[in-house]
N, CA, C and O atoms as a GROMACS GRO file, in nm:
protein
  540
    1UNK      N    1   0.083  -0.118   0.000
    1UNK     CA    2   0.000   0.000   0.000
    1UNK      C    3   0.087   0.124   0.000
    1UNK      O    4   0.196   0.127   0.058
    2UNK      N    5   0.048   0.197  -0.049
    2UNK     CA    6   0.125   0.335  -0.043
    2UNK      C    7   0.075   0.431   0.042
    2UNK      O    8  -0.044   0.455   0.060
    3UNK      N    9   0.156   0.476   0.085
    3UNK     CA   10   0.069   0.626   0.195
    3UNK      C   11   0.097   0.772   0.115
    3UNK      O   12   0.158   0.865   0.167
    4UNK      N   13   0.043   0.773  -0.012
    4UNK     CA   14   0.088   0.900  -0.102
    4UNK      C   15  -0.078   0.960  -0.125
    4UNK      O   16  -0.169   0.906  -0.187
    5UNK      N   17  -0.078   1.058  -0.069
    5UNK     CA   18  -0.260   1.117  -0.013
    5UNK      C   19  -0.289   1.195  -0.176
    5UNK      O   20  -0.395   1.243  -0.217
    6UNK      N   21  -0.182   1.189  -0.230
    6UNK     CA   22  -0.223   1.227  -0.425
    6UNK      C   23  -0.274   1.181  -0.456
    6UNK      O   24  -0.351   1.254  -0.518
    7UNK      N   25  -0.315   1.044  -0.472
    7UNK     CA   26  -0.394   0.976  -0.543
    7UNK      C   27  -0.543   0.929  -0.501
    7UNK      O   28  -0.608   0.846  -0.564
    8UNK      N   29  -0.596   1.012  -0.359
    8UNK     CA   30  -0.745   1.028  -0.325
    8UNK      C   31  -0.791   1.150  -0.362
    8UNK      O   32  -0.714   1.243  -0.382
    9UNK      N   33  -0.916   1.158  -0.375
    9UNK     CA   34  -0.973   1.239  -0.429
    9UNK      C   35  -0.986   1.347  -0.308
    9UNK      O   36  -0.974   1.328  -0.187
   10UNK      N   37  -1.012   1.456  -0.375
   10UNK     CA   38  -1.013   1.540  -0.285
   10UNK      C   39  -1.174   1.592  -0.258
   10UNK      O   40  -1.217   1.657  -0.353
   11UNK      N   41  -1.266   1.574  -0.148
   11UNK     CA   42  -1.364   1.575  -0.121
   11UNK      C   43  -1.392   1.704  -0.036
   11UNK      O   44  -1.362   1.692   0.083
   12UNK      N   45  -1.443   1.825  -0.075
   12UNK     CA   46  -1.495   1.966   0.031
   12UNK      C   47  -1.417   2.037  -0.028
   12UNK      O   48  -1.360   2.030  -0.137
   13UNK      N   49  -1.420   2.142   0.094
   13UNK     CA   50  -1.365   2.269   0.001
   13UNK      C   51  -1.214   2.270   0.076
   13UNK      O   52  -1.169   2.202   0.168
   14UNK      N   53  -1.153   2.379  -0.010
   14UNK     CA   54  -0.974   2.434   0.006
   14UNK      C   55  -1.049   2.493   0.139
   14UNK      O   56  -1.161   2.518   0.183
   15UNK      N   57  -0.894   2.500   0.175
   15UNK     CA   58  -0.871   2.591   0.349
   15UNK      C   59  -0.934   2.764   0.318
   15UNK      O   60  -0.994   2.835   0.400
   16UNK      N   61  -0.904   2.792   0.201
   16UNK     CA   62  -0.885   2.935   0.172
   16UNK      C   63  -1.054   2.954   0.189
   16UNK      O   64  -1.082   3.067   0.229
   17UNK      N   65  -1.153   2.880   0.170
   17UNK     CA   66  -1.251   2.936   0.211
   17UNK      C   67  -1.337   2.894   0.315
   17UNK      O   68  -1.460   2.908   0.313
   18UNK      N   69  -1.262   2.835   0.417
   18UNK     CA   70  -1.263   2.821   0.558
   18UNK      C   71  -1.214   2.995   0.594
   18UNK      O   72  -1.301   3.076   0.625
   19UNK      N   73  -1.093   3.030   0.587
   19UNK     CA   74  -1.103   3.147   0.602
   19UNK      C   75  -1.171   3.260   0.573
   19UNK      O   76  -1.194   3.355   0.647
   20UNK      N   77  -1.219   3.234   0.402
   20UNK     CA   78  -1.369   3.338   0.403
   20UNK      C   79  -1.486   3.311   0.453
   20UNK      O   80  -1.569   3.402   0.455
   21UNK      N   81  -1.523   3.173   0.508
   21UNK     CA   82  -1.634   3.206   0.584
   21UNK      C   83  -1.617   3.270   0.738
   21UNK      O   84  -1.702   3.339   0.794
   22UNK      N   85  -1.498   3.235   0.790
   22UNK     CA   86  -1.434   3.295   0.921
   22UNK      C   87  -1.459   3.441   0.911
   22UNK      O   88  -1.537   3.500   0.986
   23UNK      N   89  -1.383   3.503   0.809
   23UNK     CA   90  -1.435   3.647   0.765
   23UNK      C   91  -1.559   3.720   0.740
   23UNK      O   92  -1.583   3.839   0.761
   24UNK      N   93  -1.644   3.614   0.683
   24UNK     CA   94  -1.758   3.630   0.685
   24UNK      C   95  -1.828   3.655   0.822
   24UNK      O   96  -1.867   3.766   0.858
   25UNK      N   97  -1.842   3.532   0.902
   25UNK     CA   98  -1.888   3.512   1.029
   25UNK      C   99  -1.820   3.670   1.150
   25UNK      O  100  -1.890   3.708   1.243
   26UNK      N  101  -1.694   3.730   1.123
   26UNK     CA  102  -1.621   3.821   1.162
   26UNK      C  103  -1.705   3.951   1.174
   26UNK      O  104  -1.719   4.028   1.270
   27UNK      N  105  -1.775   3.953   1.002
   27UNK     CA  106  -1.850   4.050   0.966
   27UNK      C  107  -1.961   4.091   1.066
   27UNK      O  108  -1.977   4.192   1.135
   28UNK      N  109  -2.052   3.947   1.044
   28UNK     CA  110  -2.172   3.962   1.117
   28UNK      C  111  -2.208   3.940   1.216
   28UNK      O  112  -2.324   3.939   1.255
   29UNK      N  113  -2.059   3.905   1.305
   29UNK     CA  114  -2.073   3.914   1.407
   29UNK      C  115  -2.077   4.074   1.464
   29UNK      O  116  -2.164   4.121   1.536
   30UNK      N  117  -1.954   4.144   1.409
   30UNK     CA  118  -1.955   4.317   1.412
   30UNK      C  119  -2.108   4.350   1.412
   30UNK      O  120  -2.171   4.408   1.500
   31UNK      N  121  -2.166   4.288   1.260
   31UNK     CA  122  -2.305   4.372   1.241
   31UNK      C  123  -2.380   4.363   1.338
   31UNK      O  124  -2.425   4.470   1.380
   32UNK      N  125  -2.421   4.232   1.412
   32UNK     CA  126  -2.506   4.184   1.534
   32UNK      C  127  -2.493   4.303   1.638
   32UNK      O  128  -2.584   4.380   1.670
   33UNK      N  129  -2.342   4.303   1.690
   33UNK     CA  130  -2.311   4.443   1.752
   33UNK      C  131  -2.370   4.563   1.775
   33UNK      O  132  -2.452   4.612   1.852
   34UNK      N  133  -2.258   4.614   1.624
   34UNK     CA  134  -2.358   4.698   1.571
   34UNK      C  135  -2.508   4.740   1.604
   34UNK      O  136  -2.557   4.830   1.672
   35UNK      N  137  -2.559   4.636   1.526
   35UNK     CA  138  -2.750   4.641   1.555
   35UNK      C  139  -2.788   4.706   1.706
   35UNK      O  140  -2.844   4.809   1.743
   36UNK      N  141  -2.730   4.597   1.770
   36UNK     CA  142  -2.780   4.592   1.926
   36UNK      C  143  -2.701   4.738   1.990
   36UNK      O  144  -2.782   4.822   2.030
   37UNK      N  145  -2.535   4.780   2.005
   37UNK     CA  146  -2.511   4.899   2.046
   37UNK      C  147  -2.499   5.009   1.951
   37UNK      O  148  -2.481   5.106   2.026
   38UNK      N  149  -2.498   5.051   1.836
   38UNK     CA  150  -2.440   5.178   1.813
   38UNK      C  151  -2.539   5.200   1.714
   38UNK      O  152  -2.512   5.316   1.681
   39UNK      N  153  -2.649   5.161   1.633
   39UNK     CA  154  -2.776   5.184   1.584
   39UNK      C  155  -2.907   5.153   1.692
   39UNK      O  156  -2.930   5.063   1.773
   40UNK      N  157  -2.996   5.306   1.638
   40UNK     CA  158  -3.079   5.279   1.755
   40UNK      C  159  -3.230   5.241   1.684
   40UNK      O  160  -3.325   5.315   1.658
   41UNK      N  161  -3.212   5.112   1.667
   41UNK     CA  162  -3.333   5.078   1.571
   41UNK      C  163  -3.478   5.078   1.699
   41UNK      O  164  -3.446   5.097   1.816
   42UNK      N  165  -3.590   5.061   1.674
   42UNK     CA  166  -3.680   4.992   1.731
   42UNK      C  167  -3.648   4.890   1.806
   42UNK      O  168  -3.568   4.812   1.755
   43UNK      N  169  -3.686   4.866   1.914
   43UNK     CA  170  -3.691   4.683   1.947
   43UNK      C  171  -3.737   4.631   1.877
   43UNK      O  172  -3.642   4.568   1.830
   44UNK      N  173  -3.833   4.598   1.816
   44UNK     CA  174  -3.878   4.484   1.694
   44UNK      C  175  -3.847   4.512   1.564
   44UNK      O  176  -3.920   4.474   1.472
   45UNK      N  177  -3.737   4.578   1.545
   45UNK     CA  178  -3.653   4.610   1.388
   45UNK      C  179  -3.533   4.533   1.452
   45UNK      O  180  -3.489   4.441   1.383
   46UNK      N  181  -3.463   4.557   1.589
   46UNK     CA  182  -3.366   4.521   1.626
   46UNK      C  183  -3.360   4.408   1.626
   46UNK      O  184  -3.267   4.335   1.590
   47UNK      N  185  -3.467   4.382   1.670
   47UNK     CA  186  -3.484   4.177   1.715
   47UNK      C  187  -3.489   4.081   1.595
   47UNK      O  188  -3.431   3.973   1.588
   48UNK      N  189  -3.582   4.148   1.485
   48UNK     CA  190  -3.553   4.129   1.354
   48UNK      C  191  -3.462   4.118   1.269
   48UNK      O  192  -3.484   4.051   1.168
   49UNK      N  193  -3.348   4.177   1.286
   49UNK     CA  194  -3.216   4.234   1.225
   49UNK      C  195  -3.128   4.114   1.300
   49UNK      O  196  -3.062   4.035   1.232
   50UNK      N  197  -3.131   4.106   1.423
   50UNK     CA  198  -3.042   4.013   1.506
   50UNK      C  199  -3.049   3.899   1.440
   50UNK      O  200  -2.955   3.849   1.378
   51UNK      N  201  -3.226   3.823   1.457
   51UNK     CA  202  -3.200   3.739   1.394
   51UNK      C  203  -3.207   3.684   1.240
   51UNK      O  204  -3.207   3.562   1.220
   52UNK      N  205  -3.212   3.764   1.144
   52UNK     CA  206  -3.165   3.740   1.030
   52UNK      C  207  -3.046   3.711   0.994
   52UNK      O  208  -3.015   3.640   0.899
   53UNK      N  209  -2.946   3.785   1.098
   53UNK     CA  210  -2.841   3.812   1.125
   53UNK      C  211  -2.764   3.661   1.157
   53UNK      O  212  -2.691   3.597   1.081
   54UNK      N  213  -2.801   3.631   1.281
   54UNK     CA  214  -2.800   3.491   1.322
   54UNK      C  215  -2.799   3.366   1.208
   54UNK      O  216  -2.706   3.298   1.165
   55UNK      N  217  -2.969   3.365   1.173
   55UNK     CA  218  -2.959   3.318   1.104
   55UNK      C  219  -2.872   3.254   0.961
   55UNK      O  220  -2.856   3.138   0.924
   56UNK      N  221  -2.832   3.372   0.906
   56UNK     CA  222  -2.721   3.367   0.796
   56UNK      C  223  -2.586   3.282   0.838
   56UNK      O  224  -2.537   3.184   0.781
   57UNK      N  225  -2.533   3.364   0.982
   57UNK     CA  226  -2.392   3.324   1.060
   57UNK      C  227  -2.426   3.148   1.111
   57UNK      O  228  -2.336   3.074   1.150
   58UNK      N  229  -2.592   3.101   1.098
   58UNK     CA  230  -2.560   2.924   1.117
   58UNK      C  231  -2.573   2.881   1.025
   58UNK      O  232  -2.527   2.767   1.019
   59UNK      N  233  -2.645   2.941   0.881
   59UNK     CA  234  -2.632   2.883   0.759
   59UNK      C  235  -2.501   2.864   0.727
   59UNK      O  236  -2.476   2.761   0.664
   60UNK      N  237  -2.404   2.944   0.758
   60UNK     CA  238  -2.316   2.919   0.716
   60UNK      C  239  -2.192   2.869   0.733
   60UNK      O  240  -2.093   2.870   0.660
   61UNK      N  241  -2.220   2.803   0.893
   61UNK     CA  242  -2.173   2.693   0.965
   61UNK      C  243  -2.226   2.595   0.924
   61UNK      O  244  -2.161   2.504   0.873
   62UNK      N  245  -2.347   2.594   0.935
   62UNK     CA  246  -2.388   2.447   0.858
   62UNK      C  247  -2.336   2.394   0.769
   62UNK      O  248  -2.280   2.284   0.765
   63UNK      N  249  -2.360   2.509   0.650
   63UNK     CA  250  -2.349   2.472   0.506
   63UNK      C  251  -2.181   2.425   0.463
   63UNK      O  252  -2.151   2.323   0.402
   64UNK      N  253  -2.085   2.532   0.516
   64UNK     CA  254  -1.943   2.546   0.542
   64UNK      C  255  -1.887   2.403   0.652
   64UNK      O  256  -1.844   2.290   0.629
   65UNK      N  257  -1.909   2.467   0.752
   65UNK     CA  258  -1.785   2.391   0.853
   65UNK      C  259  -1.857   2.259   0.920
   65UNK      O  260  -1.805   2.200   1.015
   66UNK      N  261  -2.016   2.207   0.845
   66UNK     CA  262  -2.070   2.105   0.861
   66UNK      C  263  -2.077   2.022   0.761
   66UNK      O  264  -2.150   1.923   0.756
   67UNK      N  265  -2.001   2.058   0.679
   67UNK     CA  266  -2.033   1.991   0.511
   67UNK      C  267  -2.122   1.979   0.495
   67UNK      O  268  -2.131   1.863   0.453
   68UNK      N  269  -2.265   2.044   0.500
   68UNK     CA  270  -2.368   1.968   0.436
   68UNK      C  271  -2.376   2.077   0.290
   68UNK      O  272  -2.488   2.109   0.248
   69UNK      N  273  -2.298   2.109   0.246
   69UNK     CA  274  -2.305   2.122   0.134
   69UNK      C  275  -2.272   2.022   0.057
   69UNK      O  276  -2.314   2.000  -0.056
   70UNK      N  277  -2.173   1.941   0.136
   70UNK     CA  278  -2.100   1.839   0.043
   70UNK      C  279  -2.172   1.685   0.038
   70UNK      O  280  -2.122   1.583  -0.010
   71UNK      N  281  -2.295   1.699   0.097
   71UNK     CA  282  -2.344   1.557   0.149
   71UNK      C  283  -2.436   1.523   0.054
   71UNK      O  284  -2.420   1.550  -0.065
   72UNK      N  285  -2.504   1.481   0.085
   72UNK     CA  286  -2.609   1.384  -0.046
   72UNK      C  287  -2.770   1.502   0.012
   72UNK      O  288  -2.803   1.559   0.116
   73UNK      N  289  -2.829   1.488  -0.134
   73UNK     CA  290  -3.005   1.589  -0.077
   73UNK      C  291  -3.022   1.523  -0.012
   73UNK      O  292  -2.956   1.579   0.076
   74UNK      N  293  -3.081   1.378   0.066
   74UNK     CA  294  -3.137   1.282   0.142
   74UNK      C  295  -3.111   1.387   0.273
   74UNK      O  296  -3.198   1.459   0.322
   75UNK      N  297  -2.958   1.378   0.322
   75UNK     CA  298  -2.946   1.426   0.451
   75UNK      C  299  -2.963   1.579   0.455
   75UNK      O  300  -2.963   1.629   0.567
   76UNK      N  301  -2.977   1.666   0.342
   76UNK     CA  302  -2.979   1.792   0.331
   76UNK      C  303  -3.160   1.848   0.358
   76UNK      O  304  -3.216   1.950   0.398
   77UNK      N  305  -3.209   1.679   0.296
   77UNK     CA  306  -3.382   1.736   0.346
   77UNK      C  307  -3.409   1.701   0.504
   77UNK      O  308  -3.498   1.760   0.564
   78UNK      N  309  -3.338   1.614   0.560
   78UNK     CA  310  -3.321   1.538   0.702
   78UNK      C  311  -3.284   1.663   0.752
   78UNK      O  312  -3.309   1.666   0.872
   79UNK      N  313  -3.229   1.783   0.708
   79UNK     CA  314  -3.153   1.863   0.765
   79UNK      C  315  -3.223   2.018   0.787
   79UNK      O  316  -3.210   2.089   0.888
   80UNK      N  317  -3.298   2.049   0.667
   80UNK     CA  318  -3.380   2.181   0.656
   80UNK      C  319  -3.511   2.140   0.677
   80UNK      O  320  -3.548   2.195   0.782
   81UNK      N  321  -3.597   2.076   0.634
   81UNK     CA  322  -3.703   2.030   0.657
   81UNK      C  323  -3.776   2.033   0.802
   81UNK      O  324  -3.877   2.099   0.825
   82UNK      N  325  -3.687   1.926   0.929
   82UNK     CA  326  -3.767   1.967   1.077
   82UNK      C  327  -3.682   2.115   1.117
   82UNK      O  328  -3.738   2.166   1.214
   83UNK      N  329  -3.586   2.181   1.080
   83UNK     CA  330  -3.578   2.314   1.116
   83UNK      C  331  -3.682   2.419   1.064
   83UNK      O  332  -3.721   2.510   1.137
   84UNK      N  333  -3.720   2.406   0.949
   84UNK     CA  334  -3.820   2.464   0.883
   84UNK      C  335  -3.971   2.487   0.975
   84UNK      O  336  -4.036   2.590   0.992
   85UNK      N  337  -3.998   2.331   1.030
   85UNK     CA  338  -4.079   2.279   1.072
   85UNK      C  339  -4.100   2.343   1.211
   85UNK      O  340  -4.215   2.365   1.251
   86UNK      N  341  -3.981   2.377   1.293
   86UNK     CA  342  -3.990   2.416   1.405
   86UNK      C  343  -3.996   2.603   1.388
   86UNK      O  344  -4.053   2.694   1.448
   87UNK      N  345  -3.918   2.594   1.292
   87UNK     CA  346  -3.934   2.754   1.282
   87UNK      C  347  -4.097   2.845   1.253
   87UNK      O  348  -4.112   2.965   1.273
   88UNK      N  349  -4.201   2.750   1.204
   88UNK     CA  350  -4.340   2.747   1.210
   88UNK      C  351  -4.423   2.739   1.324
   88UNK      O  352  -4.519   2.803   1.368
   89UNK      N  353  -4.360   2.646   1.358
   89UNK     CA  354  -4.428   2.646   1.495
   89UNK      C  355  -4.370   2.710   1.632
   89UNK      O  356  -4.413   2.681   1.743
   90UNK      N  357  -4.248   2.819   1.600
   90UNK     CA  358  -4.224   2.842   1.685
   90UNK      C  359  -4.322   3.021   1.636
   90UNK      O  360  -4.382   3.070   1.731
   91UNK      N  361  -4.328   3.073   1.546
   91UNK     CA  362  -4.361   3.197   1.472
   91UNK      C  363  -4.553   3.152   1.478
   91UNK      O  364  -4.638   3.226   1.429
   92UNK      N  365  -4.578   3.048   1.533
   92UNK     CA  366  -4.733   3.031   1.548
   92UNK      C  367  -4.780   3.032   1.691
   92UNK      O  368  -4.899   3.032   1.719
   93UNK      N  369  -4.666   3.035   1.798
   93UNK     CA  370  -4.688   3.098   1.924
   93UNK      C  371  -4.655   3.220   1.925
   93UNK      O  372  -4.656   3.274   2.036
   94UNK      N  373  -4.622   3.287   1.828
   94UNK     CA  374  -4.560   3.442   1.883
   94UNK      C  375  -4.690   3.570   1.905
   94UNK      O  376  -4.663   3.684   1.943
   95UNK      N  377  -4.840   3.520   1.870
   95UNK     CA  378  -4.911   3.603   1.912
   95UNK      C  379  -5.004   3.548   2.097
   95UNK      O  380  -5.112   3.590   2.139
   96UNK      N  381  -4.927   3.468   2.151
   96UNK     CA  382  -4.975   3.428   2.229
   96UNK      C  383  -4.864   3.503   2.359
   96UNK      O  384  -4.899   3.522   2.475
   97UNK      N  385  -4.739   3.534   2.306
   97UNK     CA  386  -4.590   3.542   2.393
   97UNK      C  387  -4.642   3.667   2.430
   97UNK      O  388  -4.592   3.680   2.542
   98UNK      N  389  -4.732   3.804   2.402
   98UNK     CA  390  -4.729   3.924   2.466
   98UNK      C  391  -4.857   3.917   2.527
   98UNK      O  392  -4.891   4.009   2.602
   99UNK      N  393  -4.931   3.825   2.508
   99UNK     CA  394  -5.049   3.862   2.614
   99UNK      C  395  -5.074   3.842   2.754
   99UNK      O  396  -5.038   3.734   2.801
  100UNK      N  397  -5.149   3.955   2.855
  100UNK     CA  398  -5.135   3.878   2.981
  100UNK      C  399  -5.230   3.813   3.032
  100UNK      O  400  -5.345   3.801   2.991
  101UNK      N  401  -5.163   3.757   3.152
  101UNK     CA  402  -5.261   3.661   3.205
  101UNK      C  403  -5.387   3.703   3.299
  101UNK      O  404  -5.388   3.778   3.397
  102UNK      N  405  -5.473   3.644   3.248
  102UNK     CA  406  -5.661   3.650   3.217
  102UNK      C  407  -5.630   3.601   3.421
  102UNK      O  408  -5.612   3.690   3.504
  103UNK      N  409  -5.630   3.485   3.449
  103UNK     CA  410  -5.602   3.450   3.578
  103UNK      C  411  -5.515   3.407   3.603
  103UNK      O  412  -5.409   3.408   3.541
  104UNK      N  413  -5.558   3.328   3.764
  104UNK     CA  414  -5.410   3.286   3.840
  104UNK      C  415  -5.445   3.078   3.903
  104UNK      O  416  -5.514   3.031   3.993
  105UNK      N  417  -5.394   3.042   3.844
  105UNK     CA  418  -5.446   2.915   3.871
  105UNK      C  419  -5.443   2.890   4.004
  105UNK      O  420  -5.358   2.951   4.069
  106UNK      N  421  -5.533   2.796   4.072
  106UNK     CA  422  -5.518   2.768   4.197
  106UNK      C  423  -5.617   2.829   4.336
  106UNK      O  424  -5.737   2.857   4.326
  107UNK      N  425  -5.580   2.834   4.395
  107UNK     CA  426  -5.693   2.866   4.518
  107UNK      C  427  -5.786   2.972   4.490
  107UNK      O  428  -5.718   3.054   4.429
  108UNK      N  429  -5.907   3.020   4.500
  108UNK     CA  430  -5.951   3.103   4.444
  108UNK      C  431  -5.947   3.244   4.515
  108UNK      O  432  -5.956   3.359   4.473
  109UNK      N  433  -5.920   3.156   4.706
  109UNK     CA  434  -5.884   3.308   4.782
  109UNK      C  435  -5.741   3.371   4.742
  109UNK      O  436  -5.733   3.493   4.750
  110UNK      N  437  -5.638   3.307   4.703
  110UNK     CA  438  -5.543   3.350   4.619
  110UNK      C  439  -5.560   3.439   4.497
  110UNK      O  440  -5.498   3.544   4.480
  111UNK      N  441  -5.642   3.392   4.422
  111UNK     CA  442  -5.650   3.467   4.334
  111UNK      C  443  -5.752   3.628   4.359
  111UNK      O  444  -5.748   3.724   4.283
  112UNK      N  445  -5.815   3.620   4.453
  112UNK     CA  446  -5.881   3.747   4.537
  112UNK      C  447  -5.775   3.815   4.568
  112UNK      O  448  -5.746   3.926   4.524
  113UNK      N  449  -5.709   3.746   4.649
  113UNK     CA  450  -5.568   3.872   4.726
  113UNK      C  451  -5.466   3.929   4.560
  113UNK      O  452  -5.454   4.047   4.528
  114UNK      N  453  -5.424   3.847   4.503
  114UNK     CA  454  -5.402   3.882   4.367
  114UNK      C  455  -5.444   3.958   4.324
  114UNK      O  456  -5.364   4.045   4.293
  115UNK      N  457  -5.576   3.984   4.294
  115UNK     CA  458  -5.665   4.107   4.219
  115UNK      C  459  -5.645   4.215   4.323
  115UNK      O  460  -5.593   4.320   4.286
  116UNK      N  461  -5.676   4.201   4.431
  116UNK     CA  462  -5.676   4.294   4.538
  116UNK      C  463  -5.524   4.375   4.553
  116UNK      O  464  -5.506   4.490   4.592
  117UNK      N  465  -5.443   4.297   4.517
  117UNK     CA  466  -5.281   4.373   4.547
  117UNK      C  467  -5.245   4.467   4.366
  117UNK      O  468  -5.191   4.572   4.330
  118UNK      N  469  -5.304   4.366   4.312
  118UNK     CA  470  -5.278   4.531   4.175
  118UNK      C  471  -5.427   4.563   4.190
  118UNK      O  472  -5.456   4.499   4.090
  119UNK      N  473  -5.501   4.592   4.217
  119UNK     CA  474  -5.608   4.692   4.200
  119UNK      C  475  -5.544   4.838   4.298
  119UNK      O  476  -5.546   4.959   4.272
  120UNK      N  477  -5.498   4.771   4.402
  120UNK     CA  478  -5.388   4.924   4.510
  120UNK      C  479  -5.290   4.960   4.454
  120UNK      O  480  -5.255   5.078   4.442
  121UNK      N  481  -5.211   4.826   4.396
  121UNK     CA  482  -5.068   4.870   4.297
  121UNK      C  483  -5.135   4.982   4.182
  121UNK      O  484  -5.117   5.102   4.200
  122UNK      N  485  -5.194   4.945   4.091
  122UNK     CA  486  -5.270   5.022   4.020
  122UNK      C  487  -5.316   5.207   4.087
  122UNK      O  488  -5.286   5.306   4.021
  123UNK      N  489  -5.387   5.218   4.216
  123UNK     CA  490  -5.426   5.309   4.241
  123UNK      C  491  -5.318   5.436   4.322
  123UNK      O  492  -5.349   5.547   4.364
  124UNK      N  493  -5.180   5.366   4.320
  124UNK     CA  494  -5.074   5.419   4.418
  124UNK      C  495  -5.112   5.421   4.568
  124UNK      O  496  -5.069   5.511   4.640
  125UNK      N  497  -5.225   5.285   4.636
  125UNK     CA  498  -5.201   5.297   4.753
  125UNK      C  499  -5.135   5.130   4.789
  125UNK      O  500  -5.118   5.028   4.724
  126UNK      N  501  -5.117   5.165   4.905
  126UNK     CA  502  -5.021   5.009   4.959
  126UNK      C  503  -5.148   4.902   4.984
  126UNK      O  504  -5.267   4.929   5.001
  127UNK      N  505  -5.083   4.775   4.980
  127UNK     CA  506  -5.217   4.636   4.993
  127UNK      C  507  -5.247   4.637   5.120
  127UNK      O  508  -5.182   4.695   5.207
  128UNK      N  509  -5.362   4.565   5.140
  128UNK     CA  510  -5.402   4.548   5.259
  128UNK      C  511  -5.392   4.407   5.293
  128UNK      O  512  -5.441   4.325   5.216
  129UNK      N  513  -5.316   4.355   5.434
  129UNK     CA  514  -5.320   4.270   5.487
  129UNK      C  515  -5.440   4.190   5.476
  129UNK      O  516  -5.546   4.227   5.526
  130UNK      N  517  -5.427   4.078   5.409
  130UNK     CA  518  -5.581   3.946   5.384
  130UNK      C  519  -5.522   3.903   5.498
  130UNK      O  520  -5.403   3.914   5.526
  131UNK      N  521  -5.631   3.841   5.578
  131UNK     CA  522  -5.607   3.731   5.713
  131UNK      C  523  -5.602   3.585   5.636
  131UNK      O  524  -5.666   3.560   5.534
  132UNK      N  525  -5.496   3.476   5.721
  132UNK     CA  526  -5.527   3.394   5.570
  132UNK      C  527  -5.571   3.285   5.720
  132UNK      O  528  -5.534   3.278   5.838
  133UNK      N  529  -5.666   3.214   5.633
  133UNK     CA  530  -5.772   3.104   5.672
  133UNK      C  531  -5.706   2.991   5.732
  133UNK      O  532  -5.744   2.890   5.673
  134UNK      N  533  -5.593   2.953   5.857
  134UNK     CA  534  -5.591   2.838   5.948
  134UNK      C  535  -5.671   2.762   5.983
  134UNK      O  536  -5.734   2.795   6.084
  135UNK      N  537  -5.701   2.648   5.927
  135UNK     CA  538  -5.728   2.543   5.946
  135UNK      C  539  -5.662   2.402   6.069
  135UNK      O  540  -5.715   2.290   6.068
   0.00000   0.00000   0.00000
């Protein structure tokens, strides 16, 4: 057998663009920065921006320094497909994440003293001591 690595094929990419995605990733990592300290976007332009941002910088770990560029479609649909999948269902709770809560599960004299402590919080006066029920 010979140990002369010339005569295998050479499978992925050259080093040289390991370093441009490094550069790349360099970039948007700055931009992420950026976004968050020295532009003063909105919060929901910001949060937006971040993660597009994000997004791109794991595509391109994936795609780059995971080879799945270099792999067969089979594992490339194994691969985007339940991310896809979760990214749906994570963007189909997001009108549920700002609303508040209607009640308070559990005892119902609990949930009295509850209402009772922001209805004073609410009015700028202090709560009033509930006596609580020893049994």
């Amino acid at each position: 057998m010979s140990s002369d690595h010339s005569s295998h094929a050479h499978h992925g990419p050259d080093v040289s663009i390991y370093w441009f995605i490094f550069g790349c990733l360099a970039v948007l990592t700055f931009a992420t920065v950026a976004v968050a300290k020295m532009f003063h976007f909105p919060p929901v332009a910001a949060v937006i921006l971040a993660l597009m941002i994000a997004i791109s910088k794991a595509t391109l770990v994936v795609t780059f320094f995971m080879h799945l560029k270099y792999d067969s479609k089979a594992l490339r649909v194994l691969c985007v497909v339940p991310t896809l999948l979760t990214m749906v269902l994570l963007l189909a709770l997001l009108p549920d994440v700002g609303k508040e809560r209607q009640h308070i599960a559990g005892d119902p004299a609990l949930q009295t003293v509850a209402a009772n402590t922001e209805e004073h919080a609410a009015e700028g006066q202090p709560a009033e001591e509930h006596p609580t029920d020893e049994n």
